[in-house]
C-alpha positions as CSV (number, residue, x, y, z in Angstrom):
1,X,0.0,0.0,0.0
2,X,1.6,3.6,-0.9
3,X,0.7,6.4,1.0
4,X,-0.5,9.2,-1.2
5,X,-1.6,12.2,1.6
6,X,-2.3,12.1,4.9
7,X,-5.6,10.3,3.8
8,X,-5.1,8.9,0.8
9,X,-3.5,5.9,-0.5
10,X,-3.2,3.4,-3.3
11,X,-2.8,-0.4,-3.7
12,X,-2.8,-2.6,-6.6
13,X,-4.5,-5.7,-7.6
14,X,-4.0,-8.0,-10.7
15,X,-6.2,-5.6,-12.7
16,X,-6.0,-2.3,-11.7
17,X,-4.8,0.9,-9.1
18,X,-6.7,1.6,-6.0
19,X,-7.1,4.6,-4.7
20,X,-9.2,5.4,-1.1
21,X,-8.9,6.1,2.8
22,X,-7.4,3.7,4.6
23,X,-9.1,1.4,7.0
24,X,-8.1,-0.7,9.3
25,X,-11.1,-3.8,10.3
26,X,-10.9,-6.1,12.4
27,X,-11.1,-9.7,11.3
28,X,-10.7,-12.5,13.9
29,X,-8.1,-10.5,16.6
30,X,-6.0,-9.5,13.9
31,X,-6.6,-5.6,11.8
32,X,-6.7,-6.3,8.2
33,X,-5.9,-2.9,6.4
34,X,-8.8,-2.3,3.5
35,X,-9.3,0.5,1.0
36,X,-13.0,2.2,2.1
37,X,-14.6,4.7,-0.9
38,X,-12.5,3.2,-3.3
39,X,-11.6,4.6,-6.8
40,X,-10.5,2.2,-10.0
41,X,-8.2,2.9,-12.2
42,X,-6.1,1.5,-15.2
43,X,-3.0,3.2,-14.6
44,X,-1.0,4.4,-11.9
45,X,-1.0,7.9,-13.2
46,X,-4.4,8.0,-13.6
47,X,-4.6,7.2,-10.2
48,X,-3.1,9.6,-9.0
49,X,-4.2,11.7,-11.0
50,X,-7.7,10.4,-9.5
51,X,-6.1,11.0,-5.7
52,X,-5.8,14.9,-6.9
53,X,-9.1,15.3,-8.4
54,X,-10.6,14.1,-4.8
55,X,-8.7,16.2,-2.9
56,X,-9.5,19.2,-4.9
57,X,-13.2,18.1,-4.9
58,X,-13.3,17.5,-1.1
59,X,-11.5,21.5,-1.0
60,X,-14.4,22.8,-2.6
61,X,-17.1,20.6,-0.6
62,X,-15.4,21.8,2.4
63,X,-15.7,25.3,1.5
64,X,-11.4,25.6,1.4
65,X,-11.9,26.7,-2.3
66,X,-14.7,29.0,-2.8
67,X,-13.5,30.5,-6.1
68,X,-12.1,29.6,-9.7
69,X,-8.8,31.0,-9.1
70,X,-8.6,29.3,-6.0
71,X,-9.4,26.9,-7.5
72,X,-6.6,27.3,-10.5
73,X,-3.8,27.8,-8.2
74,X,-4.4,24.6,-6.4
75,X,-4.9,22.5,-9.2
76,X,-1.6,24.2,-10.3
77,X,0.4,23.3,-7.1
78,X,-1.0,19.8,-6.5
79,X,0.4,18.6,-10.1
80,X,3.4,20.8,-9.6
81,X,4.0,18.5,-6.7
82,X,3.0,15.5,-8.4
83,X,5.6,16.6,-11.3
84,X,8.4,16.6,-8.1
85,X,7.6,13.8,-6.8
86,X,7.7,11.4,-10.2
87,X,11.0,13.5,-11.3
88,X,13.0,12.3,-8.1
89,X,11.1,8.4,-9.4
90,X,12.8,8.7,-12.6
């Protein structure tokens, strides 16, 4: 499982990319960590592409982003940090 943000992560299976909040449930004793509000995806990018499309959307639910260039900027800085991130990858 790769942390993504603080709530977000993403996991794998034999056909596609995960993305959701993690949970942990308790199964016989022992916690079992499961994905809960999952997103599918094809692609890793796409996935986290996905994981900044639902942070943005969960900005503006919240009331965090109220306008579009609030809304610009952000979008702006989350792939920005994305583009980081995958650079120090390659």
């Amino acid at each position: 499982m790769i942390k993504l943000t603080d709530d977000l992560y993403m996991t794998a299976d034999d056909s596609c990319y995960i993305v959701g909040k993690l949970k942990l449930k308790n199964v016989k004793g022992r916690d079992v960590e499961t994905i809960e509000k999952p997103s599918y995806y094809s692609t890793a990018d796409k996935a986290v592409r996905g994981a900044i499309q639902r942070i943005l959307r969960s900005r503006v639910k919240e009331g965090r982003i109220t306008t579009l260039s609030g809304f610009i900027k952000e979008y702006e800085k989350a792939n920005n940090d994305l583009a980081d991130i995958v650079s120090k990858l390659e």
